[in-house]
ROTOR-884101 format. One record per residue: z negated, y negated, x negated of N, C-alpha, C in turn. Coordinates in steps of 0.001 Angstrom, whole numbers, padded with zeros to 6 digits, always signed. Layout:
ZYXZYXZYX
...
end
This chain:
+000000+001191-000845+000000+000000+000000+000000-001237-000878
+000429-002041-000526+001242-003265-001550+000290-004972-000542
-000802-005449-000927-001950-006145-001133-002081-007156-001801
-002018-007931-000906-001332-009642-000899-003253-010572-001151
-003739-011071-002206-004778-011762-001693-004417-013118-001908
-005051-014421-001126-004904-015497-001390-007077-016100-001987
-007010-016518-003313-008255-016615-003698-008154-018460-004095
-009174-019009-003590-008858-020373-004190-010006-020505-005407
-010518-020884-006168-011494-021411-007359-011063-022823-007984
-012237-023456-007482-012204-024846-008188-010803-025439-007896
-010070-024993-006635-008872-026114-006282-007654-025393-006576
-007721-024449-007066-006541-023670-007800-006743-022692-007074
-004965-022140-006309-005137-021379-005465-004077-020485-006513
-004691-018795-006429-004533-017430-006818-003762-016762-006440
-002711-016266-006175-002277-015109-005611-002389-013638-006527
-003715-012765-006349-003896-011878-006869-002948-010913-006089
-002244-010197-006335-000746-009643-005456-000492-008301-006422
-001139-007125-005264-001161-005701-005444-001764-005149-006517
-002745-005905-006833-004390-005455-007578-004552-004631-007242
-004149-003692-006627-004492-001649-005971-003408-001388-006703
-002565-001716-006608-001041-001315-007034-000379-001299-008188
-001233-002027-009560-000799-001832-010765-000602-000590-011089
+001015-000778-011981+001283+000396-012286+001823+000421-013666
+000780-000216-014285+000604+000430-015850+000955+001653-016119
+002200+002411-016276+001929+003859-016570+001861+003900-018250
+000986+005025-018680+000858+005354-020158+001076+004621-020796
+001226+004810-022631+001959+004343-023067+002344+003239-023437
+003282+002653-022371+004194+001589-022113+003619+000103-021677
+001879+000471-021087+001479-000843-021283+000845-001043-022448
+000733-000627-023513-000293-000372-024808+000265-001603-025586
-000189-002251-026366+000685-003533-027006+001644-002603-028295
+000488-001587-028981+000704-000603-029938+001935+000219-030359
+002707-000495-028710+004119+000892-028411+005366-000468-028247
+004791-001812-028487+005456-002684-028721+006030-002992-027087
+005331-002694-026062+005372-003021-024678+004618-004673-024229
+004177-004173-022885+003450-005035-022489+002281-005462-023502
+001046-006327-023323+000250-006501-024218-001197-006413-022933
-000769-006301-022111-001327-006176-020436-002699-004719-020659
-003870-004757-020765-004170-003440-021133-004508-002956-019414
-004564-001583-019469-004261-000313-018497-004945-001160-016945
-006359-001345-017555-007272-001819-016517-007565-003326-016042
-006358-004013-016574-006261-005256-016224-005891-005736-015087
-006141-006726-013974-005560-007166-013565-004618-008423-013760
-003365-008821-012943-002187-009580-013659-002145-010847-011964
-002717-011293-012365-002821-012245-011407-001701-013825-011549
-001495-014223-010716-000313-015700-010856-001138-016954-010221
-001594-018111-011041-001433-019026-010088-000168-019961-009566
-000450-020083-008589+000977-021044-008181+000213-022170-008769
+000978-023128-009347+001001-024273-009785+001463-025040-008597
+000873-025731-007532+001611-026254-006604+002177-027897-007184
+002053-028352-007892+002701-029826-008629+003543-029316-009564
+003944-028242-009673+005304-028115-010369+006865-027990-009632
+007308-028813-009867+007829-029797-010765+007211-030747-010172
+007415-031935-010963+007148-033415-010488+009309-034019-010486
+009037-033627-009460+010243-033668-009071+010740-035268-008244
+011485-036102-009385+011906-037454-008870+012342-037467-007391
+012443-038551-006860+012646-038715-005195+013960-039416-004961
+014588-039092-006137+016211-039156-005967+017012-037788-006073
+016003-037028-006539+016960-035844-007154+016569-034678-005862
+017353-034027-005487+017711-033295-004041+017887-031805-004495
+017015-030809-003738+017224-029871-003194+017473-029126-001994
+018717-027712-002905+019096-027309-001522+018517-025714-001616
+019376-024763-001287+019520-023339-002020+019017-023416-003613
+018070-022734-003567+017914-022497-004716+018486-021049-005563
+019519-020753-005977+019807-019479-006237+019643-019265-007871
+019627-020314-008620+019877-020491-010124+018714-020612-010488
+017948-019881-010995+016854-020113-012297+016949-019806-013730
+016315-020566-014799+017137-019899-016119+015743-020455-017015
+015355-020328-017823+014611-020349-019256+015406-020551-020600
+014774-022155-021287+015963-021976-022558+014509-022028-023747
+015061-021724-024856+014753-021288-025653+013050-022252-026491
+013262-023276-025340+012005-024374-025601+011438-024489-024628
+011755-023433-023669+010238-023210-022135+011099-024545-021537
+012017-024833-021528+012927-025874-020228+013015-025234-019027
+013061-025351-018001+013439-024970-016489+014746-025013-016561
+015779-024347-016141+017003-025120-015754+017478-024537-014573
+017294-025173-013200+017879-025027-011439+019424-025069-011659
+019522-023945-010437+020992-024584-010291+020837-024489-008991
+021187-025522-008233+021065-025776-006709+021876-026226-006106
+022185-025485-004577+023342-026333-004209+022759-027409-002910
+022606-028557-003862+022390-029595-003828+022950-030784-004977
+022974-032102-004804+023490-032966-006331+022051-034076-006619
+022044-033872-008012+022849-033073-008881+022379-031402-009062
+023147-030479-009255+023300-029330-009187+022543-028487-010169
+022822-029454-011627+021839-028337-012362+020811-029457-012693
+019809-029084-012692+018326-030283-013459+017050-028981-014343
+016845-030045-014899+016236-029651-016451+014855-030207-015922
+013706-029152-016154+012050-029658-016146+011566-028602-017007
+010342-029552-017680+009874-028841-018886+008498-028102-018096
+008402-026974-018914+007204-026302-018721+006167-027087-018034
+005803-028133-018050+004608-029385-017147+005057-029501-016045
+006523-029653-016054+006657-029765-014593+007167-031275-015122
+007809-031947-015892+008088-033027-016110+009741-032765-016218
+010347-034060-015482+011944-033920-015372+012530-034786-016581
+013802-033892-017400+014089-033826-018122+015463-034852-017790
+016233-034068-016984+017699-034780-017295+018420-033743-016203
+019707-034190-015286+020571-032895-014723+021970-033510-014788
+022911-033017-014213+024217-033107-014423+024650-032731-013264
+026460-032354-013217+026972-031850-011994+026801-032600-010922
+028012-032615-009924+027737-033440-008688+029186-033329-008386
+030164-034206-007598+030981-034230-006924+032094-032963-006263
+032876-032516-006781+033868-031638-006820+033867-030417-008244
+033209-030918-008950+032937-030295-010199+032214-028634-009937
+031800-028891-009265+030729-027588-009040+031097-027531-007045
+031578-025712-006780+031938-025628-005505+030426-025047-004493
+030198-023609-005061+028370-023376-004585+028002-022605-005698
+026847-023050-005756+025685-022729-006893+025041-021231-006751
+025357-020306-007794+024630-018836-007856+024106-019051-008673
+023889-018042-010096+023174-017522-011063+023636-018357-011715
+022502-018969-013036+022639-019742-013970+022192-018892-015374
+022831-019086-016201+022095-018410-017464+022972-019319-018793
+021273-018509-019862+021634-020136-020658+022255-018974-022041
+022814-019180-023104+023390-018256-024339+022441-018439-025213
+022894-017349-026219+022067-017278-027304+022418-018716-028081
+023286-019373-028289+023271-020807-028856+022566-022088-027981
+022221-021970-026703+021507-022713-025795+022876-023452-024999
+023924-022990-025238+024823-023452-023916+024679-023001-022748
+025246-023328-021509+024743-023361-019916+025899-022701-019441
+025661-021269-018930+026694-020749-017730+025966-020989-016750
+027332-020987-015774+027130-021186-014487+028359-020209-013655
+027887-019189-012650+028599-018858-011480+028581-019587-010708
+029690-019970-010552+030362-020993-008953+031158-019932-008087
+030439-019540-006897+031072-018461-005809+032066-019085-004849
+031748-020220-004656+032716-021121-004266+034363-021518-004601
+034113-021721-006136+035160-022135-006844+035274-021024-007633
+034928-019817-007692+035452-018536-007953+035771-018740-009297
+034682-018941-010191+035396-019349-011610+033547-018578-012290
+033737-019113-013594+032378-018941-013903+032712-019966-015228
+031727-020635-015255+031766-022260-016430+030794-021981-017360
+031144-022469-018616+030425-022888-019405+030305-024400-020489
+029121-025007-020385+029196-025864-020213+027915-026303-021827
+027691-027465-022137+027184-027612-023783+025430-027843-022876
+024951-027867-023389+023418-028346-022585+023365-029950-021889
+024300-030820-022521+024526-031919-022006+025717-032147-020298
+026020-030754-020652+026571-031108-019116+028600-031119-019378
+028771-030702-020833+030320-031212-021323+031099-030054-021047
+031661-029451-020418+032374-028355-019730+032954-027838-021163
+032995-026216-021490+033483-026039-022476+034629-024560-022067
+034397-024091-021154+035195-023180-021032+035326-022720-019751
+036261-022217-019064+036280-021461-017320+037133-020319-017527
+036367-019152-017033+036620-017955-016827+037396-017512-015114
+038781-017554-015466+038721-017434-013540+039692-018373-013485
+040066-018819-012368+041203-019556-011626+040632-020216-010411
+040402-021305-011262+039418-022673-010162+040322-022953-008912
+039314-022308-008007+039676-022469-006099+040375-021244-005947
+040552-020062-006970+041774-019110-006158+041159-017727-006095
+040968-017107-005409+040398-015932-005424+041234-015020-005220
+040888-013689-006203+041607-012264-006320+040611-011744-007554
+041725-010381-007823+041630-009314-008303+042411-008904-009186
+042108-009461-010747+043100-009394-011617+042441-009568-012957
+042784-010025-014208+042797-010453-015385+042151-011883-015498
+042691-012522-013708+042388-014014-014653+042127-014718-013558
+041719-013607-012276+041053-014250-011243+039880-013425-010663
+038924-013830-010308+037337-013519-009477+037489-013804-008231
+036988-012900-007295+036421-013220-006068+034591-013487-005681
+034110-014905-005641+033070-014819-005545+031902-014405-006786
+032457-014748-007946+031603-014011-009152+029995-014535-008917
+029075-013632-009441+027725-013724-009040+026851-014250-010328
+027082-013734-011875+026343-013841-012429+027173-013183-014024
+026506-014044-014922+027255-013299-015911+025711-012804-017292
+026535-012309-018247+025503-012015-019061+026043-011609-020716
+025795-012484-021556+026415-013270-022621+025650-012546-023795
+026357-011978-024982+025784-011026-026066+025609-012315-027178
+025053-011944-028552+024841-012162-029551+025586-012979-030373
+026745-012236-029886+028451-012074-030589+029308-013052-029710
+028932-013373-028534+029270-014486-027785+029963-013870-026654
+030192-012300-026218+031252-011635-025392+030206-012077-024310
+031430-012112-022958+030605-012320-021784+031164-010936-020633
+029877-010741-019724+030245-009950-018929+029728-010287-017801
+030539-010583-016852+030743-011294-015208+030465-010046-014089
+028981-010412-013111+029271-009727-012020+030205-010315-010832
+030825-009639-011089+032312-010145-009711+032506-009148-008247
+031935-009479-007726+030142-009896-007047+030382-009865-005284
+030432-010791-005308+030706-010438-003301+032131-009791-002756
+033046-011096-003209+034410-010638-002956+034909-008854-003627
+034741-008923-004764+035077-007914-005837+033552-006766-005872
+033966-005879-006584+032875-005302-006862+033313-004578-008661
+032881-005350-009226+033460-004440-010815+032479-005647-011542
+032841-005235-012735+031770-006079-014288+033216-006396-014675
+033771-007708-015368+034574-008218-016177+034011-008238-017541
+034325-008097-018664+034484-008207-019868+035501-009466-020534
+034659-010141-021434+035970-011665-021852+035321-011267-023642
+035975-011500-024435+035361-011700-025474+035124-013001-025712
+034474-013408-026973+033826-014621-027463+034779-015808-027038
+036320-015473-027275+037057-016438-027424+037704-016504-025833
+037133-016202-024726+037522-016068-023474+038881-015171-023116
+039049-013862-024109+039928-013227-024008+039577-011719-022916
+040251-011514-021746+039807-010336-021087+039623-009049-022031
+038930-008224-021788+038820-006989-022334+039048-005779-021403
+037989-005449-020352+038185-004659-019569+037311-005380-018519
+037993-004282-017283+037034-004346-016425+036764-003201-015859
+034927-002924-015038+035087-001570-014522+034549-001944-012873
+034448-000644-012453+033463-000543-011143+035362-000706-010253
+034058+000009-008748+035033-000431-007844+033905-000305-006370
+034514-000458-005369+033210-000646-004467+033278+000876-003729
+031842+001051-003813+031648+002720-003251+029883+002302-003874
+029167+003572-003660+027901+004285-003930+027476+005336-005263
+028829+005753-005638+028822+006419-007080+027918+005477-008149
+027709+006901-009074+027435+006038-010691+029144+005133-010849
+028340+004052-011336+029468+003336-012193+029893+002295-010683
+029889+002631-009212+030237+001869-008312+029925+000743-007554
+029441-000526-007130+029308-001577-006912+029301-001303-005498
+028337-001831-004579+028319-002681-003592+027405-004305-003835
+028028-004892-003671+027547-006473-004340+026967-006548-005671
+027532-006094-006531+026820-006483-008053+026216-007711-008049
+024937-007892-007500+024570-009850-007524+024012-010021-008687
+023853-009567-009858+023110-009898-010967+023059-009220-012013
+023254-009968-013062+023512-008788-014661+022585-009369-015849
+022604-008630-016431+021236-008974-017700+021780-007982-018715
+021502-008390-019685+021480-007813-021515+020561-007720-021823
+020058-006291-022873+018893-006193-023257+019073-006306-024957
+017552-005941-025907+018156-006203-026913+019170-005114-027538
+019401-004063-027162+020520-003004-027410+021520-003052-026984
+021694-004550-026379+022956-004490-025774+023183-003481-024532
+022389-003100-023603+022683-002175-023148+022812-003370-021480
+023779-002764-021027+023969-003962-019961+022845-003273-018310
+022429-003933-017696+021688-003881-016351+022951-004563-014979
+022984-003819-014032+023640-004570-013065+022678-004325-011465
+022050-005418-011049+021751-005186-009759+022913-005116-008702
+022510-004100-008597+023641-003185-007497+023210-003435-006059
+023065-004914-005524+022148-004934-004251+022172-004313-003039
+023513-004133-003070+023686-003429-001305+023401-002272-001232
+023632-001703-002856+023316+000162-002469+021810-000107-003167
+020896-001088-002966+019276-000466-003572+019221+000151-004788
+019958-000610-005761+019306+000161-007287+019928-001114-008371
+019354-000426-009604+019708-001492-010807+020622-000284-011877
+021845-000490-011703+022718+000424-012384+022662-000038-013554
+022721+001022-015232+022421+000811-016843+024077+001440-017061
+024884+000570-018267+025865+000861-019133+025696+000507-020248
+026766+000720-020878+026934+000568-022316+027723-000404-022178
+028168-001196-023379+029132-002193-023403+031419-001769-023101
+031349-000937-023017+032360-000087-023065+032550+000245-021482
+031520+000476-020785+031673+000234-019590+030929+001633-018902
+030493+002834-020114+029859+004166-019555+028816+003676-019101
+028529+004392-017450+027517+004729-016829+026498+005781-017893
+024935+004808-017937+024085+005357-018607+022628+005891-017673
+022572+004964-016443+021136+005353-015968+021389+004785-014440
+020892+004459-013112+020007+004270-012409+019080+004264-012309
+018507+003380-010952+017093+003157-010749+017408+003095-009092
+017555+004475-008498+017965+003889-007089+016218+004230-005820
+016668+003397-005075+015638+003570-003843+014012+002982-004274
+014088+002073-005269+013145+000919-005613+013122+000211-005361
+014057-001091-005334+014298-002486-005205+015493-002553-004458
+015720-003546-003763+016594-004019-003366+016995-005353-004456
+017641-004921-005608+017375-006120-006400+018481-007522-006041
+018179-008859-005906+017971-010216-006318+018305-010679-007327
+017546-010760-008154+017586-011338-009680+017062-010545-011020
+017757-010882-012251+017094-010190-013134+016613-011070-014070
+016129-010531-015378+015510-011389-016374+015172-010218-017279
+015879-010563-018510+015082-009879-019538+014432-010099-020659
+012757-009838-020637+011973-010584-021999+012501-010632-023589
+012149-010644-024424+012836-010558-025803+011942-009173-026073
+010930-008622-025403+010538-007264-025944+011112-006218-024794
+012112-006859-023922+012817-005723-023109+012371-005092-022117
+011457-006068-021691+011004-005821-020493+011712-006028-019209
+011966-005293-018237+013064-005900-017174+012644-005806-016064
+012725-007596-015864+011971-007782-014268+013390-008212-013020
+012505-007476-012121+013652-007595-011115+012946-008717-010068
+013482-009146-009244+012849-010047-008116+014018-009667-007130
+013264-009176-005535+014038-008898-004738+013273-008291-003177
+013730-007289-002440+012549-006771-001766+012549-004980-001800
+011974-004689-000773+011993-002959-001165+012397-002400-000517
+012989-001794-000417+014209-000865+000138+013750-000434+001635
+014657-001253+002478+015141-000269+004261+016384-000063+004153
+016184+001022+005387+017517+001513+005675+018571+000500+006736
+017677-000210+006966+018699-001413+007604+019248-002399+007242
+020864-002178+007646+021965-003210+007251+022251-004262+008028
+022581-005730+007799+023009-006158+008928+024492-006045+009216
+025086-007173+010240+026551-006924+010698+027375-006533+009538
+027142-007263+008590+027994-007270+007286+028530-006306+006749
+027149-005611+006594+026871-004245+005814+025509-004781+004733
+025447-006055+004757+024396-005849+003516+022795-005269+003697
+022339-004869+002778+021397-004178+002380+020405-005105+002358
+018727-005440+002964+017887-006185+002858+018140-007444+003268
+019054-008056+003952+019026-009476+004448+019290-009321+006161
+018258-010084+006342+017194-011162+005562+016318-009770+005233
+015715-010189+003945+014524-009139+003219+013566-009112+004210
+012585-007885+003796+011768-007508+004996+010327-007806+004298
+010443-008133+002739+009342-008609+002038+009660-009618+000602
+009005-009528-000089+009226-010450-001462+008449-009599-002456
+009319-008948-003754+008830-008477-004691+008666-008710-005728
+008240-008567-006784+008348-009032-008081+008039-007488-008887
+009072-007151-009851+008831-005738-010262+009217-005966-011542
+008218-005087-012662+008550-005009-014206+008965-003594-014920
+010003-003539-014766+009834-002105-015475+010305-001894-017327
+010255-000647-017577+010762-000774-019325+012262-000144-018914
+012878-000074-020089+014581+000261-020500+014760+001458-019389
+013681+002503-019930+013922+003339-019252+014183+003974-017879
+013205+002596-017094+012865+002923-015807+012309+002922-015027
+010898+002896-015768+010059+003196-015562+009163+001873-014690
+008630+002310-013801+008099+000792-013153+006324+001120-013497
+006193-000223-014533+004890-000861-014964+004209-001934-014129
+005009-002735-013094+004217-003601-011839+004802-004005-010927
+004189-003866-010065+004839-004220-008780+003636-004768-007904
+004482-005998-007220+003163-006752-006746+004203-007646-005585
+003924-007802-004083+004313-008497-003408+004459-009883-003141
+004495-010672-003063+004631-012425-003057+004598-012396-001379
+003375-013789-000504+003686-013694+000913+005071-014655+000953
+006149-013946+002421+006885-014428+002314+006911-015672+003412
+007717-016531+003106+007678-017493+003930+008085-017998+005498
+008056-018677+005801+008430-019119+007434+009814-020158+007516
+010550-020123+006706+011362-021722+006825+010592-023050+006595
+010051-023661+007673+009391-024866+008102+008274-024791+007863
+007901-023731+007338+006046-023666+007267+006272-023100+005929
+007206-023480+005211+006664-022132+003390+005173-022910+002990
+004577-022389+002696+003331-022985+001917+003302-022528+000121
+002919-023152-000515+002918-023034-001772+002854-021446-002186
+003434-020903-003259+003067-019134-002970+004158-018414-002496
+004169-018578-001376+005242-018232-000694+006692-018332-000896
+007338-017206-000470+009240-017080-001132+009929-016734-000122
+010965-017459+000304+011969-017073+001701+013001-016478+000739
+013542-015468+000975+014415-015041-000285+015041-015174-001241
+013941-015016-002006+014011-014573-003378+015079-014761-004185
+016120-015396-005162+016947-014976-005802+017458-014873-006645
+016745-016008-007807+016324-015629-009131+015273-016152-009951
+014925-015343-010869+013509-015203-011357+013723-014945-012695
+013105-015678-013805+012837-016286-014881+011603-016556-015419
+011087-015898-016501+009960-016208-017353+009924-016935-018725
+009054-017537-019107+008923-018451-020364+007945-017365-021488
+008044-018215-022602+007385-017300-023670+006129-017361-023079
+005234-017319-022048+003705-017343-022240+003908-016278-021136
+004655-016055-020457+004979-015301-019250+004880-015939-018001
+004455-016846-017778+004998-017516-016497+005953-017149-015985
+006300-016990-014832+007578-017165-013671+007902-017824-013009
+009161-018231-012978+009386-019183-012264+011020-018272-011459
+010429-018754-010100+010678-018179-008871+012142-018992-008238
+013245-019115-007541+013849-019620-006932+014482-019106-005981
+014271-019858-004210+014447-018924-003443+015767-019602-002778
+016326-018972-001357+017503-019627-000801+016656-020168+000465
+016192-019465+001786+015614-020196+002234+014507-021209+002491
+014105-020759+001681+012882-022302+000383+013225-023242-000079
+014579-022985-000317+015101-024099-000746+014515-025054-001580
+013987-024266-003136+012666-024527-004101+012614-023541-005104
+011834-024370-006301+011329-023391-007200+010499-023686-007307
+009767-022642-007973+008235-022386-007975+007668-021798-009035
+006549-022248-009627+006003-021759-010873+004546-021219-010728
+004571-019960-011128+003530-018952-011226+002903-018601-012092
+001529-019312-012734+000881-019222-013770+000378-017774-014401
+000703-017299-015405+000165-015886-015529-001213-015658-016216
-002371-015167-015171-003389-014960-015653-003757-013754-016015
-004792-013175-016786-005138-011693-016720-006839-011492-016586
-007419-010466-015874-008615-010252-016041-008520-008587-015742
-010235-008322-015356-010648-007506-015407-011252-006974-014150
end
């Protein structure tokens, strides 16, 4: 059973969330095994920070689908709202944003590169951008406004996920169902997947992540799992009938958190899987699989979200101290979750 508390102390309100439910298994939470640093009998508690951001009263939110972490604990939103992407530092202090007119069509997954440049999926404008941290457009993957199924066009791309070496790999995502491959220099390589329930098959790929082995993650949302490849494109693992995954994020010790809800068997008209979600999750597991926490978030009302609270979920991002920071669609918000630990 999955055990939601709300605790306030000294003004600061707690969400201790599935304190029955830690699932430290073996091992893997030990610091010793180069895992978590979390020991067995801990509890992993969040405060919401409710004054984060200090968010100027010019700058507008809409959908929040874009959350990202750069390499100096920055926030970076991507919202479809203008301006589209905005920068707040770990305090909750606003930095700087960009984007606005025709430039940007609707706002998905944001992720930042190993050099600190800014992708962006635009599902709208069916492209996927990359852009310098200042906002200076440096490259487009895709065929701005045209959607298909080809070499050098996306339908709806969701999210991409950028190596070492600079290769990028695109979930192409609502319209499409496959992973694109570009190398460094925006040259296609391959592409795989096709839409079905098989290993290797896509129903809505909404989200992709790199670990440090290079080993690629794809949330596979409609069929309930987080499908594992190689860079080449072999099916290596599943994780099915856990998550309905949302968003991913992966730590620099390879930890892989999903944000999303937990698996029903009910679809709506569409066909999709979990919408509207029937809860709000937050889940950590290792390479392998293995799920180390799982803890519920209360979900929200529209008109009534209260601090804490997540109307679905859709991507989720941590800083070096472990904080999370949350961004939902009908919240239309992000949110920062202080990470505490006790006993």
């Amino acid at each position: 059973m999955i055990i939601s508390l709300r605790i306030r102390v000294n003004r600061v309100e707690y969400l201790v969330i599935a304190a029955g439910v830690l699932l430290a298994i073996g091992s893997a939470a030990q610091a010793d095994d180069g895992g978590s640093t979390d020991r067995n009998d801990a509890i992993v508690a969040y405060a919401v920070d409710r004054h984060w951001p200090a968010r100027p009263s010019h700058v507008a939110w809409g959908h929040m689908p874009g959350v990202a972490v750069d390499g100096d604990d920055r926030v970076w939103l991507f919202t479809r709202a203008e301006p589209s992407v905005q920068v707040y530092d770990a305090d909750g202090a606003f930095v700087y944003s960009w984007g606005g007119g025709d430039a940007i069509g609707m706002a998905h997954h944001i992720e930042i590169d190993p050099k600190g440049n800014v992708w962006l999926a635009d599902v709208g404008l069916h492209v996927v951008m990359q852009f310098t941290p200042e906002g200076k457009l440096l490259q487009t993957l895709g065929t701005r406004g045209e959607a298909g199924l080809d070499d050098d066009h996306f339908n709806m791309p969701t999210d991409m996920a950028i190596t070492p070496k600079g290769d990028v790999f695109i979930a192409d995502g609502y319209g499409n169902s496959r992973v694109v491959h570009y190398d460094a220099r925006g040259r296609f390589v391959k592409a795989w997947g096709r839409r079905g329930d098989g290993p290797g098959e896509f129903n809505e790929p909404h989200a992709i992540a790199i670990d440090s082995t290079e080993r690629i993650y794809v949330a596979d949302r409609s069929n309930g799992r987080v499908q594992v490849f190689d860079q080449s494109g072999k099916f290596l693992d599943q994780w099915p009938n856990v998550v309905v995954p949302w968003g991913l994020w992966i730590t620099p010790n390879d930890e892989i958190w999903v944000c999303g809800s937990t698996p029903a068997a009910h679809r709506n008209p569409t066909g999709e899987l979990g919408i509207p979600p029937r809860d709000q999750v937050f889940m950590r597991f290792d390479p392998s699989g293995r799920l180390l926490q799982m803890w519920a978030v209360p979900s929200g009302t529209n008109a009534h979200d209260k601090p804490g609270e997540l109307n679905w979920v859709h991507g989720i991002a941590l800083d070096s101290k472990g904080n999370i920071y949350a961004g939902d669609i009908m919240g239309q918000r992000a949110q920062k979750f202080i990470r505490q630990i006790g006993k």
